[in-house]
C-alpha positions as CSV (number, residue, x, y, z in Angstrom):
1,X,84.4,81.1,130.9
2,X,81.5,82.1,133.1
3,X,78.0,82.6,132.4
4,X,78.3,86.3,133.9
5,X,80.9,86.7,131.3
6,X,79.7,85.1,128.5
7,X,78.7,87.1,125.1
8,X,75.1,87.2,124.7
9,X,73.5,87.9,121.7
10,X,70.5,90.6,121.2
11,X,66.9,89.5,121.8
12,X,66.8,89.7,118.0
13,X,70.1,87.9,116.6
14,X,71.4,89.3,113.3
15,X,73.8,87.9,110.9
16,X,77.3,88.3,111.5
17,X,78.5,91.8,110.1
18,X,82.1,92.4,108.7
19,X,82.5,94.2,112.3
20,X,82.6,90.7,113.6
21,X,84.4,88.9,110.7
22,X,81.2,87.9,108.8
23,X,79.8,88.8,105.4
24,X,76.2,89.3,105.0
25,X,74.2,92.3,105.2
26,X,71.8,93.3,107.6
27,X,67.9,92.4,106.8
28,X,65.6,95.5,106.0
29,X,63.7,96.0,108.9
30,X,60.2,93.7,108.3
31,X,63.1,90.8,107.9
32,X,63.3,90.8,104.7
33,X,66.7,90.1,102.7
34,X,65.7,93.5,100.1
35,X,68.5,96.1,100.8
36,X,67.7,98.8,103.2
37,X,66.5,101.8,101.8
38,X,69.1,105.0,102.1
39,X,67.9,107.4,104.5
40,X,66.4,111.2,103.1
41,X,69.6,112.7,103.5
42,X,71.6,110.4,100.6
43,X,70.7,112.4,97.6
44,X,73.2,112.6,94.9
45,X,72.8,115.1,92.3
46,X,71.7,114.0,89.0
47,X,74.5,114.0,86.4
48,X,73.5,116.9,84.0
49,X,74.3,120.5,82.6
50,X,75.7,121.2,79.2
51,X,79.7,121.1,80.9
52,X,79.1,117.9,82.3
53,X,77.5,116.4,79.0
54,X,81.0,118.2,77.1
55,X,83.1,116.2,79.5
56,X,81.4,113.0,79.2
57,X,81.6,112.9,75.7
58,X,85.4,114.0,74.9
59,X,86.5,111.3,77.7
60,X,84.0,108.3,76.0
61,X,85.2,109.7,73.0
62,X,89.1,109.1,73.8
63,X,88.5,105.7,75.4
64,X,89.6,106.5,79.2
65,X,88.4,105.1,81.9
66,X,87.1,107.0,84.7
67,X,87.0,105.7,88.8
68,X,84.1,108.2,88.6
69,X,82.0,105.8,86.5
70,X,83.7,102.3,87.2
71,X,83.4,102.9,91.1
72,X,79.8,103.8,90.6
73,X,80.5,107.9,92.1
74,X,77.4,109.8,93.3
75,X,79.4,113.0,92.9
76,X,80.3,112.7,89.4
77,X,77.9,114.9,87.6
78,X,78.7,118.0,90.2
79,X,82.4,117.4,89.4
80,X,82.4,116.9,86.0
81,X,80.2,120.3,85.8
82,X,83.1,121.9,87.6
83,X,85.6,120.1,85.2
84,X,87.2,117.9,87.8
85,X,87.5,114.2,86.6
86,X,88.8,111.2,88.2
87,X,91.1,109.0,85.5
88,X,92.1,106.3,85.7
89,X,95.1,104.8,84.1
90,X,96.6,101.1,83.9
91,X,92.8,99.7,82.8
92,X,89.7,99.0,84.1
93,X,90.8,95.0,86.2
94,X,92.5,95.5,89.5
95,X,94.3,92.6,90.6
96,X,92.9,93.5,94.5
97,X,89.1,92.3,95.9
98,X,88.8,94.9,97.9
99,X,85.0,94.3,100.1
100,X,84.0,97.5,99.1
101,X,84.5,98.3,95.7
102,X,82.8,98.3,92.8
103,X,86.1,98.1,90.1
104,X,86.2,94.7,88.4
105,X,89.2,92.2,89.9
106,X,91.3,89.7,87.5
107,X,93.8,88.7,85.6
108,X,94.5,92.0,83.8
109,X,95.8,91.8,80.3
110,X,98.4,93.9,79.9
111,X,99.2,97.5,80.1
112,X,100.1,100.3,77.7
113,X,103.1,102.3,77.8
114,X,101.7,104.9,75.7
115,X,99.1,106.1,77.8
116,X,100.5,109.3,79.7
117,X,100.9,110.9,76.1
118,X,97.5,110.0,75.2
119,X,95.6,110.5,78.8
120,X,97.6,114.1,79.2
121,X,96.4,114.7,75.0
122,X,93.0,114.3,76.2
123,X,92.7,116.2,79.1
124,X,94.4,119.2,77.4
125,X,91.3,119.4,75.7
126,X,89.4,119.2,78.2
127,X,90.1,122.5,79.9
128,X,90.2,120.9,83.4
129,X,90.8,122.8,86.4
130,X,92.3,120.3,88.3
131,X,92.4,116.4,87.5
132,X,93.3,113.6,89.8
133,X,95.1,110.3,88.7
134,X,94.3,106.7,89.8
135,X,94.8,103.5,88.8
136,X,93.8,100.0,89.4
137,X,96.3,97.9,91.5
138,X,98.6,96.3,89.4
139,X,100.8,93.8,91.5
140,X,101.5,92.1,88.6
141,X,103.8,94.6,87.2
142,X,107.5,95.0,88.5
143,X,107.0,98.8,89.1
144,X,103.3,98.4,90.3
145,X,102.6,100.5,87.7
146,X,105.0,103.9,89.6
147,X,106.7,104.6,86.0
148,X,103.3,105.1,84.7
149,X,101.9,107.3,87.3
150,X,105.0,109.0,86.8
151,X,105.2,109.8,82.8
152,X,101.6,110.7,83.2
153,X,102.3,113.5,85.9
154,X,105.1,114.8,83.6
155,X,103.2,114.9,80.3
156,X,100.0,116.4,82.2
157,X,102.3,119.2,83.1
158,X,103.8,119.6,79.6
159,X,100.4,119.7,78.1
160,X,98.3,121.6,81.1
161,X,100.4,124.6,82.7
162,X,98.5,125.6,85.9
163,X,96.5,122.6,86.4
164,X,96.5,121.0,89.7
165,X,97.4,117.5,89.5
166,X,96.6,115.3,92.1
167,X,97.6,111.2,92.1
168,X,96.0,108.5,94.3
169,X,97.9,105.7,94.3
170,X,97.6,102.2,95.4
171,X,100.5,101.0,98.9
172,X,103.0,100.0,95.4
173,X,103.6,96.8,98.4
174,X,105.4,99.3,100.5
175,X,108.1,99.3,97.6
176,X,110.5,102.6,98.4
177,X,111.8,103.1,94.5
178,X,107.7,103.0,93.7
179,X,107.2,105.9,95.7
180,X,110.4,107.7,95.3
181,X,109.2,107.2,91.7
182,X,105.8,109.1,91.7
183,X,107.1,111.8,93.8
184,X,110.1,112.8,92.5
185,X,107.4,113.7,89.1
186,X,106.1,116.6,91.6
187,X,102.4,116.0,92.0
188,X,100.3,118.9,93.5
189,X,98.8,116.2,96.4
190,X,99.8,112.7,96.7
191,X,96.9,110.6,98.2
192,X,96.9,107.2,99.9
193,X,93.4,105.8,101.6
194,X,93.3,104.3,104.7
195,X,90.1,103.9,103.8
196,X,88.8,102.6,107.2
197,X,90.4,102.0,111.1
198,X,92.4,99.8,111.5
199,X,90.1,97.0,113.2
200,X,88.3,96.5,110.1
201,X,91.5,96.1,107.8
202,X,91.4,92.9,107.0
203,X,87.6,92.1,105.5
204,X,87.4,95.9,103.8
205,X,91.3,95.6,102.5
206,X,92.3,92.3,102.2
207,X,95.6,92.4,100.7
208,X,96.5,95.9,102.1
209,X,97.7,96.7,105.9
210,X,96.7,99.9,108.0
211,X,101.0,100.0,108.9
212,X,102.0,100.4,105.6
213,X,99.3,102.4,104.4
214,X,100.5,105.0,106.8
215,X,104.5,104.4,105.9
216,X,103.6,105.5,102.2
217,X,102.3,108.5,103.7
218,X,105.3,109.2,105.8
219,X,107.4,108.3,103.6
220,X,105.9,110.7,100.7
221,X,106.3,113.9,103.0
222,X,109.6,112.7,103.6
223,X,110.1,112.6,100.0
224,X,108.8,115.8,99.1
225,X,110.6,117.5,102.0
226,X,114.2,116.1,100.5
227,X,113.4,116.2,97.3
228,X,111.7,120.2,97.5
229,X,114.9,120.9,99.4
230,X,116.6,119.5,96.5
231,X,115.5,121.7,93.6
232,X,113.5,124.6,94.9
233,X,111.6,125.1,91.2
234,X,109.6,121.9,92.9
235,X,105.8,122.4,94.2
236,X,104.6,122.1,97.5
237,X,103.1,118.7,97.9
238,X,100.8,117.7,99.8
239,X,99.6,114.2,101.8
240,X,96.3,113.4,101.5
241,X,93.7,110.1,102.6
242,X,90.1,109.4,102.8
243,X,88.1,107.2,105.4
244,X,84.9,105.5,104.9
245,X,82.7,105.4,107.9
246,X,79.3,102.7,108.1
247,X,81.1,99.7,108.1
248,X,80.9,98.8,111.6
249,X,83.5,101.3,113.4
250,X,83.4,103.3,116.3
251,X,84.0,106.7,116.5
252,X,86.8,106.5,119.1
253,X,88.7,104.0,116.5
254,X,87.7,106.8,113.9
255,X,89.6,109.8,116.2
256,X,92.9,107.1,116.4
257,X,92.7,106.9,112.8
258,X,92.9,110.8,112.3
259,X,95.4,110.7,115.1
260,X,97.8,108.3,113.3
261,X,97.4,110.1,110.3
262,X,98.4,113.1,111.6
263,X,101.1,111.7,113.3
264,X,102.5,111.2,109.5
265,X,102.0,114.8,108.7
266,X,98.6,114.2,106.8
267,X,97.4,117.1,105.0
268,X,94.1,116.7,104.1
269,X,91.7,114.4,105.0
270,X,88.1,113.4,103.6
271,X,85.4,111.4,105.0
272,X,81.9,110.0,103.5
273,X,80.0,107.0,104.3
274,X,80.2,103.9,102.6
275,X,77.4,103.3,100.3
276,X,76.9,99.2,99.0
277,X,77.7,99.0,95.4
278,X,75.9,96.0,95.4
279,X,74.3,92.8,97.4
280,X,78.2,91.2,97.2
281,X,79.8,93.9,98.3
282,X,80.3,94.9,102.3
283,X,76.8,95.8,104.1
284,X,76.2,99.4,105.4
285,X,76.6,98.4,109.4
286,X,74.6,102.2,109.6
287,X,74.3,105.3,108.1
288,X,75.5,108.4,109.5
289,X,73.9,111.7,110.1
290,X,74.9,114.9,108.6
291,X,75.2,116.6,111.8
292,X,78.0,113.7,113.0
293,X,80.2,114.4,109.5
294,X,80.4,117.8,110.8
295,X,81.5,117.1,114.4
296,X,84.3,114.4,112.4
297,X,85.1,117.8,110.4
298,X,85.6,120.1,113.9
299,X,87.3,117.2,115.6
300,X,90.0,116.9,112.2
301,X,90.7,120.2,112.1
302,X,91.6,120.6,115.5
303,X,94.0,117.8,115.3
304,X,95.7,120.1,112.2
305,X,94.6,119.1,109.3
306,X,95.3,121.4,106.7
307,X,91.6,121.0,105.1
308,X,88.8,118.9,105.9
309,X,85.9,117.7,103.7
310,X,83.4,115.5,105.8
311,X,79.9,114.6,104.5
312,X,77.6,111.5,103.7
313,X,78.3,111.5,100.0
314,X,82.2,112.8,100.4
315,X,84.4,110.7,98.2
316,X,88.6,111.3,98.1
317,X,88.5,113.1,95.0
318,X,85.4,115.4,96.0
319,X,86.4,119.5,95.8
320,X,89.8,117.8,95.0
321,X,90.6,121.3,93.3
322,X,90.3,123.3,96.0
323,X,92.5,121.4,97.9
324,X,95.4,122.0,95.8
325,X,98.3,124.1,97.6
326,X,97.9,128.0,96.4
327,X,94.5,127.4,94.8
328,X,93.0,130.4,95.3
329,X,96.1,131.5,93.2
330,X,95.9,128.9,90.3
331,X,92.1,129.8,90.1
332,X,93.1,133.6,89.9
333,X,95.3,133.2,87.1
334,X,93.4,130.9,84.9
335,X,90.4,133.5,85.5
336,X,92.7,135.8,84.1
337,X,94.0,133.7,81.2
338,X,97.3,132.7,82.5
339,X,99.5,130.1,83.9
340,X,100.1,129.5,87.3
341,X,103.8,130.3,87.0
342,X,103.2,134.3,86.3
343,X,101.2,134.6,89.9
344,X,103.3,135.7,92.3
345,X,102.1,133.9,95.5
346,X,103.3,131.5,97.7
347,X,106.4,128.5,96.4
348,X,107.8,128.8,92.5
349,X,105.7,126.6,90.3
350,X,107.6,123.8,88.5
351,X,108.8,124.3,85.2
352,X,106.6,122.8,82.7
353,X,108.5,119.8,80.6
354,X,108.1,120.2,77.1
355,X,107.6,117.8,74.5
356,X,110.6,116.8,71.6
357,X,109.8,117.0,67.6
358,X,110.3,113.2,68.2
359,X,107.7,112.9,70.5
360,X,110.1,112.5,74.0
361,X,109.5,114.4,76.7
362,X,112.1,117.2,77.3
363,X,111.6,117.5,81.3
364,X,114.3,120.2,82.3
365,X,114.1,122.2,78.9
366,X,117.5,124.1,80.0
């Protein structure tokens, strides 16, 4: 190679960044290793209110772990306050390192199979509006944990008429009967993350690929399309996934990512920027304004996104409720004291499962 086309590094060289396969973060500005500072306009609300305080205590109270709190979530006291929560099911060690998240990675111990009954006995009490399921990855298990997900979305909607239900789920390994599993329980939106463009796979998801992130979200439409078509009592369901931007992209491979994901038929889409849970996780390669979110907003929508939430402290489950197909509706009738099921607007709402004497779950009670 020639001199004329040789890389030359910046008058001040910094360490390599994950944009160039390295691993440290970038020096505060006087070249000091302290972190940088967040700029003005990363404020998270401070978790308070006498709702939020209710929902904190019944879900300590039942023992249930919550991505809100293990993932370190600067949104969780204004969602708690609306009674949206974040669970998260199969326990607290993922067996994934994922660069950029703050979830503990090991061995896990085990995994209980009575947990939908208890996680759906808890939330029943607490009078959510809309709750959104998650897990750890479990490639340990032979289901990845999909019969799980799945007993959980069928006992939430046994003990929780009219609440939206919402399941982000790990790839399963691109298993088909994983994902056929989870969907043929009916969630309201079935979200998969990208979580960043496809460049920066590798040192942000290490064990997870950008291709068969976006299968699972083809193949869920797919799923929901036959299986809607199927049994029309069925919800509408729909796709959903979540990009992190600061970690060294650009924003044309951020417009290829929303291209490829609406080339699946994505839904919904949300974006925030990636905040460093700590000094061993991924460095913030830059922070990005609030005005840029909004033109990443503009620019999703146009490419047909059914709703788009874009902002610096945007996480996937943020105004998850509203996002749920016919929410205006669900919110009318629980205002009014009712169940989804006796408003009259838009697709017929599942038929709630019911439980057994015995304690089974009765799903089609005719």
């Amino acid at each position: 190679m020639s001199d004329s086309t040789e890389f030359r590094p910046a008058p001040r060289a910094l360490p390599p960044t994950i944009a160039l396969g390295g691993g440290t973060f970038e020096p505060a500005v006087d070249a000091s290793t302290a972190p940088r500072r967040h700029p003005d306009w990363i404020k998270a609300r401070i978790p308070s209110g006498e709702t939020y305080q209710e929902v904190r205590r019944l879900l300590h109270g039942l023992t249930l772990h919550t991505v809100c709190e293990e993932a370190h979530c600067p949104n969780m006291g204004e969602c708690w306050d609306e009674r949206t929560a974040t669970v998260m099911i199969l326990g607290d060690t993922c067996t994934r390192a994922c660069g950029f998240c703050a979830v503990k990675t090991g061995k896990p111990l085990g995994h209980d199979l009575d947990e939908p009954r208890r996680v759906a006995e808890a939330i029943s009490g607490l009078g959510l509006d809309h709750v959104v399921i998650t897990s750890v990855a479990r490639d340990d298990l032979d289901d990845g944990g999909a019969g799980i997900f799945a007993e959980t979305i069928r006992r939430l909607r046994a003990a929780c008429p009219g609440m939206g239900v919402e399941v982000l789920i790990p790839d399963f390994n691109g298993e088909e009967a994983r994902l056929r599993t989870v969907m043929a329980a009916g969630p309201d939106i079935l979200n998969h993350n990208v979580e960043t463009v496809a460049r920066l796979q590798k040192p942000v998801r290490k064990r997870a690929r950008y291709d068969r992130s976006l299968d699972v979200l083809l193949r869920a439409k797919a799923y929901a399309l036959e299986l809607g078509a199927a049994d029309s009592a069925l919800p509408s369901i729909h796709t959903k996934s979540s990009i992190m931007v600061g970690l060294g992209e650009t924003r044309p491979e951020l417009r290829q990512t929303f291209l490829d994901l609406r080339a699946v038929d994505c839904d919904i889409l949300t974006i925030g920027q990636y905040l460093r849970p700590s000094a061993e996780h991924l460095p913030v390669e830059r922070y990005y304004h609030p005005d840029e979110f909004a033109e990443m907003r503009e620019e999703a929508l146009a490419l047909g996104f059914r709703h788009v939430e874009s902002g610096p402290l945007v996480r996937s489950s943020y105004h998850a409720r509203d996002q749920v197909p016919d929410a205006e509706a669900r919110r009318a009738a629980r205002e009014a004291g009712t169940t989804g099921s006796s408003v009259a607007v838009g697709p017929p709402v599942r038929r709630a499962p019911t439980i057994a004497p015995d304690g089974r779950l009765v799903y089609r009670p005719d």
